[in-house]
C-alpha positions as CSV (number, residue, x, y, z in Angstrom):
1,X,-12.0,36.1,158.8
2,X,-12.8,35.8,155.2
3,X,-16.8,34.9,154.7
4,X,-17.1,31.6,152.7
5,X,-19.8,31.8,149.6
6,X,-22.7,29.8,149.5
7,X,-21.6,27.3,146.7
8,X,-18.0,27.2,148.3
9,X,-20.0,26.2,151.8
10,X,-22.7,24.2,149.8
11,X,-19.2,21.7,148.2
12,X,-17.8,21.7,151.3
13,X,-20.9,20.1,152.9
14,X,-21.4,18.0,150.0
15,X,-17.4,16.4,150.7
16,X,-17.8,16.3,154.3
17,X,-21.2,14.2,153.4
18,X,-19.5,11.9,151.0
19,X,-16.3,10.9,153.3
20,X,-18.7,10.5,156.0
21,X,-20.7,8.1,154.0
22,X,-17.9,6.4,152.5
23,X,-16.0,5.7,156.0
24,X,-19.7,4.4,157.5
25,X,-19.8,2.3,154.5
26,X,-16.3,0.6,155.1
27,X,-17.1,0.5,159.0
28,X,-20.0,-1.4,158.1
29,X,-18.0,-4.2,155.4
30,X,-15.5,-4.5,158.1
31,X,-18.1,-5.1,160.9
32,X,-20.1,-7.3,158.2
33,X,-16.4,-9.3,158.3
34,X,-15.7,-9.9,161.6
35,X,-19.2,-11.4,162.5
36,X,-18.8,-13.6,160.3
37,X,-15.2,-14.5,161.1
38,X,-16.2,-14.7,164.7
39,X,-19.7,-17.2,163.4
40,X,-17.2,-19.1,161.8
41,X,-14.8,-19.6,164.9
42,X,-17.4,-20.3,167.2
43,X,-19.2,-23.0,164.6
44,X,-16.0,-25.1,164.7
45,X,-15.5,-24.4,168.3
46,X,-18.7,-25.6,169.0
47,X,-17.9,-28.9,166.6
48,X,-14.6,-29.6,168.2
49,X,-16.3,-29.3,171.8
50,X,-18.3,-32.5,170.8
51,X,-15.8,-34.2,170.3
52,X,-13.1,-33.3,172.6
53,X,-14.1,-32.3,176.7
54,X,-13.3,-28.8,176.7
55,X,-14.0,-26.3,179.9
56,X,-16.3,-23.1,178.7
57,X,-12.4,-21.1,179.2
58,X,-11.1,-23.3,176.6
59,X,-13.5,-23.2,174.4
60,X,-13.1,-19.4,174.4
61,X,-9.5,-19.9,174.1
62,X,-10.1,-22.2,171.2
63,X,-12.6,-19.7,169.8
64,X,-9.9,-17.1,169.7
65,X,-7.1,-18.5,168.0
66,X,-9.0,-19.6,165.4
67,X,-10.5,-16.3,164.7
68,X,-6.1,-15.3,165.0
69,X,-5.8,-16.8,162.5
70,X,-9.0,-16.4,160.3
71,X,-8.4,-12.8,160.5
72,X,-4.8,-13.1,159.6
73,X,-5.9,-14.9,156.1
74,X,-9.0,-12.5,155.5
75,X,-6.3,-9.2,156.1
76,X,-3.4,-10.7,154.0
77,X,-5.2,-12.4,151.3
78,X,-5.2,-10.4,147.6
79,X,-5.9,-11.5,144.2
80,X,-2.7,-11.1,142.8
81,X,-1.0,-13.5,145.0
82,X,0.4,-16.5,143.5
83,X,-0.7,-20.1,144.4
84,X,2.8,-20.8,146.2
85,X,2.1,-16.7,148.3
86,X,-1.2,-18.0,149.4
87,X,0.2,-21.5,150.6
88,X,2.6,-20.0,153.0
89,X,0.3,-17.5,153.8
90,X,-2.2,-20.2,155.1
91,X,1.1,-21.3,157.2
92,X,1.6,-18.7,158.5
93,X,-2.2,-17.9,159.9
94,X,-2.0,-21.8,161.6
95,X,1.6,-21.0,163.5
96,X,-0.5,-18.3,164.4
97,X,-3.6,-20.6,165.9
98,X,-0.6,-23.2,167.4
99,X,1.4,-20.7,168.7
100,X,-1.5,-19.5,170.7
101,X,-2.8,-23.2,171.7
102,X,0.1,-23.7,173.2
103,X,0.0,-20.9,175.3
104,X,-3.4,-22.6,176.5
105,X,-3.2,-26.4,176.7
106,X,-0.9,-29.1,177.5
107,X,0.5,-30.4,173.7
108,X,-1.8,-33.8,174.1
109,X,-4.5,-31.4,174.2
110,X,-3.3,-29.8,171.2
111,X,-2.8,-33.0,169.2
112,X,-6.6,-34.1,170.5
113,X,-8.1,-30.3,169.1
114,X,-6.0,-30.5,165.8
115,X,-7.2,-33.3,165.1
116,X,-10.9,-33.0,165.5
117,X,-9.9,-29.3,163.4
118,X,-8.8,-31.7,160.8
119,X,-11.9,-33.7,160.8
120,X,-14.1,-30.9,160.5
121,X,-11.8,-29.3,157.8
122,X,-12.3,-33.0,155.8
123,X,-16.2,-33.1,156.3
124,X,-16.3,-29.4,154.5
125,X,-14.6,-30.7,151.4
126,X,-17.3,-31.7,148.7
127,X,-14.0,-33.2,146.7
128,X,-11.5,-35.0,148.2
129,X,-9.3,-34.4,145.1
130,X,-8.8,-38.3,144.4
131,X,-12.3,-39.3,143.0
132,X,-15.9,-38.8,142.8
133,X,-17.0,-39.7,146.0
134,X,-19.8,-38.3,147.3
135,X,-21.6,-37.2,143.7
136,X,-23.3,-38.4,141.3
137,X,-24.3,-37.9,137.6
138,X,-27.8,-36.4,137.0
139,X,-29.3,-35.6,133.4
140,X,-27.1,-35.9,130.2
141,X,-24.1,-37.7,129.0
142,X,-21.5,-35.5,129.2
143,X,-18.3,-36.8,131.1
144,X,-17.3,-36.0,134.5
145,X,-13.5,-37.5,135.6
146,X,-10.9,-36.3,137.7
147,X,-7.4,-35.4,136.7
148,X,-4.3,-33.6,138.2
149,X,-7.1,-33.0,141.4
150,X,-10.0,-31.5,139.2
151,X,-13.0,-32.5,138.2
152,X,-13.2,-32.5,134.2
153,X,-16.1,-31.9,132.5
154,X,-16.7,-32.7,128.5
155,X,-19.2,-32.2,126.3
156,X,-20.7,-34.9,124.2
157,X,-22.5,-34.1,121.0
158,X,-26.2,-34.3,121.1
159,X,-25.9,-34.6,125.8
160,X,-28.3,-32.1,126.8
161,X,-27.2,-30.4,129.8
162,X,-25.4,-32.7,132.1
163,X,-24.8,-32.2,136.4
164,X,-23.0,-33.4,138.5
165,X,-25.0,-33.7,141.6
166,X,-23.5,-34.0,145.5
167,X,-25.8,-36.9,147.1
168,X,-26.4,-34.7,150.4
169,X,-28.3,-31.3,150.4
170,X,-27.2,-28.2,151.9
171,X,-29.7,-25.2,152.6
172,X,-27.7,-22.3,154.4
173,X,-23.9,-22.4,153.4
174,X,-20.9,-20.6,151.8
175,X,-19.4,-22.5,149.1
176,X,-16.2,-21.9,147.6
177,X,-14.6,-23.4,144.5
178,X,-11.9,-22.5,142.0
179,X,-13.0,-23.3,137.9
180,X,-11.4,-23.0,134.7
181,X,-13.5,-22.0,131.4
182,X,-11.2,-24.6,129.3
183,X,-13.1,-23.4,126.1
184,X,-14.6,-20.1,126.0
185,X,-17.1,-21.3,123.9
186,X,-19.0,-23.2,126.7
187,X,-21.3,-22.2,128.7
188,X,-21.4,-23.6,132.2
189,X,-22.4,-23.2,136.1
190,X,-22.5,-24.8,139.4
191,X,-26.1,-25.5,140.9
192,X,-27.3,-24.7,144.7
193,X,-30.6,-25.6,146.1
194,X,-31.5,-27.7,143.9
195,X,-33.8,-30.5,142.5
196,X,-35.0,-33.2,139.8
197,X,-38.6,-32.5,138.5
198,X,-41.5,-34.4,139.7
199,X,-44.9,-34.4,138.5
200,X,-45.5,-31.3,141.2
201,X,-43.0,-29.1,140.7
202,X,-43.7,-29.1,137.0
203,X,-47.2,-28.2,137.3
204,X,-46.2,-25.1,138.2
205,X,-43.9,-24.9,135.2
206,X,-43.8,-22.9,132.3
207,X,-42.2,-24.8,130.0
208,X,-42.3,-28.3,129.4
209,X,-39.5,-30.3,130.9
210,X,-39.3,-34.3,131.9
211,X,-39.8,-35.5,134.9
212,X,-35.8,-35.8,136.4
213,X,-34.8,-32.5,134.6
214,X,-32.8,-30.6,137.2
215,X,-33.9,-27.3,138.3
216,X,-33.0,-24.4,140.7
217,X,-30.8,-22.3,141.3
218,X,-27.5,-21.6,138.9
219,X,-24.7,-19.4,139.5
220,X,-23.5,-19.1,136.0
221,X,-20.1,-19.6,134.7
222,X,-19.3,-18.3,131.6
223,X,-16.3,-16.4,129.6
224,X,-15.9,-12.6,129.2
225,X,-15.8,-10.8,126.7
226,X,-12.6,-10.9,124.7
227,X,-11.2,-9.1,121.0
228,X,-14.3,-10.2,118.7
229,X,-16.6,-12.2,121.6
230,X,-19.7,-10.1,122.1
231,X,-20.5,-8.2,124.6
232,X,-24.0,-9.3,125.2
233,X,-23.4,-13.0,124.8
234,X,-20.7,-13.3,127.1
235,X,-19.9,-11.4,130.9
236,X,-22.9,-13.3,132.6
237,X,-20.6,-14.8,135.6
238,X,-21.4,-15.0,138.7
239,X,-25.3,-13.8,138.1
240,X,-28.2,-16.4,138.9
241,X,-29.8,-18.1,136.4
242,X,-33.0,-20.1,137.7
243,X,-32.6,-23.3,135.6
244,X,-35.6,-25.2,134.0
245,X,-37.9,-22.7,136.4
246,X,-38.1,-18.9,136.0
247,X,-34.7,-18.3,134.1
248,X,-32.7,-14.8,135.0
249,X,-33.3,-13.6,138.0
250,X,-30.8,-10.3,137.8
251,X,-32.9,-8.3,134.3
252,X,-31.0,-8.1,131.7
253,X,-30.4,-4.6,131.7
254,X,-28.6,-4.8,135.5
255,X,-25.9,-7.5,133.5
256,X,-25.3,-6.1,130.7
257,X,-24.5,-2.8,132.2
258,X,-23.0,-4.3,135.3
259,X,-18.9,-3.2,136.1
260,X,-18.3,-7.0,137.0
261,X,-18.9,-8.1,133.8
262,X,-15.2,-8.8,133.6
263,X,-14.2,-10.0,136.6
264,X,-14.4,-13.6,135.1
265,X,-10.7,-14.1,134.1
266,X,-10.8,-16.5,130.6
267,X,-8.2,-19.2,130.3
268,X,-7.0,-18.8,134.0
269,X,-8.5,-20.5,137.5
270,X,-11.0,-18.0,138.6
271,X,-12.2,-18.5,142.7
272,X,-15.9,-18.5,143.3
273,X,-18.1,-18.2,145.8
274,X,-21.4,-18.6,146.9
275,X,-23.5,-17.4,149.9
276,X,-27.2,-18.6,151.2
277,X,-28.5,-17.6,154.4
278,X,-32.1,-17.8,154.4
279,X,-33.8,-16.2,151.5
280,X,-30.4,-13.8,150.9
281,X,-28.2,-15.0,148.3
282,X,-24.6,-13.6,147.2
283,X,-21.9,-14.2,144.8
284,X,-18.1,-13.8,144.6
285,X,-15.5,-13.6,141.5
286,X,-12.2,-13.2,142.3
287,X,-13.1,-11.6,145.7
288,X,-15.7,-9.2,143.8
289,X,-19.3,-9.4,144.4
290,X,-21.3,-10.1,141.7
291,X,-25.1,-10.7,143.3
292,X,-26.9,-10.0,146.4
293,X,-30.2,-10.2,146.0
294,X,-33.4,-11.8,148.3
295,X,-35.1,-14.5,147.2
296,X,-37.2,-17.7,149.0
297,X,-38.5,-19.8,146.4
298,X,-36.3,-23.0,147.3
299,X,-34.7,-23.1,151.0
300,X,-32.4,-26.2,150.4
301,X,-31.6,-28.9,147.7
302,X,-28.1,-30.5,146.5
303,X,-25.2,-28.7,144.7
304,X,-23.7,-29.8,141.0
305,X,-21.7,-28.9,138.2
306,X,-23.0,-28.5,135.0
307,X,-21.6,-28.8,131.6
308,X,-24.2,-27.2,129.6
309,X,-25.4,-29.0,126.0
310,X,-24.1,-27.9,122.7
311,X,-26.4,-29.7,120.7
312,X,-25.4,-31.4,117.8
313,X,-21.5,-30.3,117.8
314,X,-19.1,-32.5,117.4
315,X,-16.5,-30.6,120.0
316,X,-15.0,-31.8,123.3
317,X,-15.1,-28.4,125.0
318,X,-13.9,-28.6,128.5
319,X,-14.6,-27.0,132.1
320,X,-12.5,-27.7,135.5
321,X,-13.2,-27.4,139.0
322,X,-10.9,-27.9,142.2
323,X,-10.9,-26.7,145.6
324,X,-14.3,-27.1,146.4
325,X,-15.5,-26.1,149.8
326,X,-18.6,-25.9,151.7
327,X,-19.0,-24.4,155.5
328,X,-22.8,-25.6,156.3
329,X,-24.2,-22.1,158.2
330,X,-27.1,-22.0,161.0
């Protein structure tokens, strides 16, 4: 048998090391996955079992037709499926959970679980698609109004920046909404953990801001960079801006030299998502995280939608947002 030389051995090792790496790493996302598909099952289980008398066997049957199904949507889902591919694949993950309730209760217990499934479903929308119920307009003048099941936001010359505000407040979540940058030209982004400045909180302020001013954090929405946009005032998406506080909290350098700076798609419905347990925070585009990064300066506060000021412009830029979810975590 032939010898092998020490750089031919020394690659070989170094191939075996990365594929072993690279399979532990996907091991890990998949097992990162499941948990939380399985969290999710048993935090609606758990919901529905308030409402409806269920035996610790049905729960667990419960439990497992929901996570059926969650795992069906999670495996199936892509980003290049169209609107009308995702609606029948979401039918086809709940024939999957009533197929499998059937197997396991009598169809008036099925009706009775559905229905509580329903409720729970309702409570985690933050818009109902028909009107602003539920929110309410903090800082600014720019308009908020819903049309064709979005909420529109407009700019108004001389507004500062304008929100949106939910009237609960949420501390651990995942939030998930759909937006579309109407005019590239504005800058936008959808608050979490958030507040309005009081006499306290300012104090410990750098710069001077009213007392009201929102603050917290942002997850920022803004255009890519397209033909003759620059580079290096657009592609900020999805990364955490601290508003009327601390400001970036990803450097500059990590942004603008970031891969995802693209992953914002201009002039089309982009989905979004945001992630707080405890002090860890992370962020989506398109199914492509953007941020995860540890932070603990605010543990809860309300959500909102910010059109941002354009000063003195006399423009009616545009930003729209539908779909918007919220599963409250542990």
């Amino acid at each position: 048998m032939k010898r092998l030389l020490p750089f031919t051995l020394a690659v070989l090792c170094a191939t075996t090391t990365a594929l072993t790496t690279q399979t532990a790493v996907g091991q890990n996302a998949n097992a990162t996955k499941q948990s939380r598909i399985e969290k999710r099952a048993q935090s609606i289980t758990t919901k529905v079992a308030a409402e409806v008398d269920l035996t610790d066997e049905q729960q667990q049957q419960l439990k497992s037709a929901l996570q059926a199904k969650f795992e069906h949507n999670s495996s199936n889902l892509n980003d290049k499926m169209s609107d009308d591919d995702k609606q029948e694949l979401w039918r086809a993950g709940n024939r999957i959970q009533q197929e499998l309730l059937a197997e396991h209760f009598e169809p008036s217990e099925v009706k009775q679980i559905n229905k509580a499934v329903r409720a729970i479903a309702k409570a985690g929308q933050l818009f109902n698609g028909r009107d602003l119920d539920g929110w309410e307009q903090v800082n600014g003048t720019a308009t908020y109004e819903v049309v064709d099941g979005a909420i529109v936001g407009t700019t108004v010359a001389g507004s500062p920046n304008s929100f949106l505000a939910t009237k609960k407040s949420y501390a651990n979540f995942d939030l998930q909404f759909q937006v579309f940058l109407v005019d590239n030209e504005l800058n936008s982004g959808v608050q979490f953990r958030s507040a309005q400045h009081d006499e306290q909180s300012l104090a410990s302020v750098d710069k001077k801001h009213p007392v009201g001013r929102v603050y917290g954090y942002q997850c920022e929405i803004e255009a890519s960079a397209d033909g003759d946009m620059d580079p290096e005032h657009y592609g900020d998406a999805g990364y955490i801006y601290d508003e009327a506080r601390r400001g970036w909290l990803i450097d500059d350098e990590t942004r603008l030299t970031a891969s995802t700076r693209g992953a914002f798609k201009n002039q089309e419905w982009n989905r979004m998502r945001i992630r707080c347990e405890g002090d860890h925070i992370q962020t989506w585009i398109n199914g492509q995280k953007i941020t995860d990064f540890h932070d603990d300066m605010t543990a809860s506060g309300f959500i909102a939608l910010q059109v941002h000021g354009i000063g003195k412009k006399d423009a009616k830029w545009q930003v729209k947002w539908r779909n918007i979810t919220i599963n409250e975590l542990p």
